[in-house]
C-alpha positions as CSV (number, residue, x, y, z in Angstrom):
1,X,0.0,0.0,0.0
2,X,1.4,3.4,-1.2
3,X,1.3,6.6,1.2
4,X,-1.3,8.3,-0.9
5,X,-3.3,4.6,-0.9
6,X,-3.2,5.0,3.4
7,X,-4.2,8.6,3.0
8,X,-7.0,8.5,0.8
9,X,-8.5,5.4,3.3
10,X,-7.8,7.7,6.3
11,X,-9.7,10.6,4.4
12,X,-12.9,7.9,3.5
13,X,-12.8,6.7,6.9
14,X,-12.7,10.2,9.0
15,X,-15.7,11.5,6.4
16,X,-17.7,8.7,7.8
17,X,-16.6,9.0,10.9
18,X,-18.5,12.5,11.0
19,X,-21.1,11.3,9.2
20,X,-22.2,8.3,10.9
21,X,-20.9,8.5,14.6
22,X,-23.8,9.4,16.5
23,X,-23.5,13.0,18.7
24,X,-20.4,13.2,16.6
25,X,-22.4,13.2,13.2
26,X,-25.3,15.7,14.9
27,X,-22.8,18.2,15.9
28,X,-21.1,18.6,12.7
29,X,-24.3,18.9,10.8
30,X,-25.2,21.6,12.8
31,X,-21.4,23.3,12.2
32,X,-21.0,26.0,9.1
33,X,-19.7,25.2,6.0
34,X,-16.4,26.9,6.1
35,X,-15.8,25.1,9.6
36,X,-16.3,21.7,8.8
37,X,-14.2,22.6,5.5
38,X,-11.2,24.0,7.8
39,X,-11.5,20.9,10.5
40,X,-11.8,18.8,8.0
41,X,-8.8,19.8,5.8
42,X,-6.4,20.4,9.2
43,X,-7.0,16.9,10.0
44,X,-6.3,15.3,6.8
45,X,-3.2,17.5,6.9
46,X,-2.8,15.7,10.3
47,X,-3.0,13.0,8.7
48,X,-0.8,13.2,5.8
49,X,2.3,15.0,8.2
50,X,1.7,11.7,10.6
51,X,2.5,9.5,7.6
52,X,5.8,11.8,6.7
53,X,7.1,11.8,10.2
54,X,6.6,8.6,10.8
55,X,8.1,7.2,7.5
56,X,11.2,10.0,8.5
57,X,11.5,8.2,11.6
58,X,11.5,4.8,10.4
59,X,8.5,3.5,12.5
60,X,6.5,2.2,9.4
61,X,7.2,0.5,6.4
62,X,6.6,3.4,4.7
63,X,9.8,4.7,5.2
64,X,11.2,3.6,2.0
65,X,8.6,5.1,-0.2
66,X,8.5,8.5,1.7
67,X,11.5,10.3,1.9
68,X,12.8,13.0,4.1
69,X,14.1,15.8,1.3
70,X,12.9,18.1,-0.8
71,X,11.1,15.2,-3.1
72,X,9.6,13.9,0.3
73,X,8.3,17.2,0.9
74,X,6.4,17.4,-2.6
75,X,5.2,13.8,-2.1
76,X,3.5,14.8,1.1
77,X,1.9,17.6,-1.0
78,X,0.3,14.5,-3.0
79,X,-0.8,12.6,0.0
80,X,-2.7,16.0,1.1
81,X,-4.5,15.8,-1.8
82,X,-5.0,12.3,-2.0
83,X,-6.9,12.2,1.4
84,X,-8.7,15.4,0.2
85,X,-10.2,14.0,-3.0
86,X,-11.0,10.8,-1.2
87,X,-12.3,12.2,1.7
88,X,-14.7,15.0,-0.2
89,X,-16.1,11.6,-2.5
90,X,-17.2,9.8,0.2
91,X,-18.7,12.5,1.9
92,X,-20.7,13.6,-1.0
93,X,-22.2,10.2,-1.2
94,X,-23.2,9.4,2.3
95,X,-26.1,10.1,3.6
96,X,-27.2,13.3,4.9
97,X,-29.2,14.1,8.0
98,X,-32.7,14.8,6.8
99,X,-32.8,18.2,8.3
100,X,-30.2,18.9,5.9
């Protein structure tokens, strides 16, 4: 499993975190827009500098596809986006509270 592979899963899997967790899902229903857009891309950011520190520190077997230069760097840049896209898909096609 690539990097981007684990951070497009950990993007699905934190959309349906918020959208199925009860209390969870209620709260961010009721949150604005531009909040659950900011919460949502700092933790995928989370996300994707976990997987770079980690693979820098040599505490996953990642650490041979991510490395820690300049071309790591860019590569993180891609495993943002990867958890982006696949986070954004699966949230537009779960369910949605019906007071939505």
């Amino acid at each position: 499993m690539t990097p981007e592979q684990l951070a497009a899963i950990s993007g699905i899997l934190l959309s349906l975190v918020f959208s199925y967790v009860p209390g969870l899902s209620d709260s961010w229903n009721k949150a604005a827009p531009t909040t659950k857009r900011g919460i949502m891309a700092a933790l995928l950011f989370l996300t994707a500098a976990a997987i770079y520190i980690f693979s820098c520190a040599g505490i996953t077997e990642y650490s041979q596809n991510v490395t820690c230069d300049r071309q790591g760097l860019l590569q993180l840049i891609n495993i943002f986006i990867a958890a982006l896209i696949a986070n954004q898909a699966a949230y537009q096609i779960s369910p949605k509270s019906p007071s939505l």
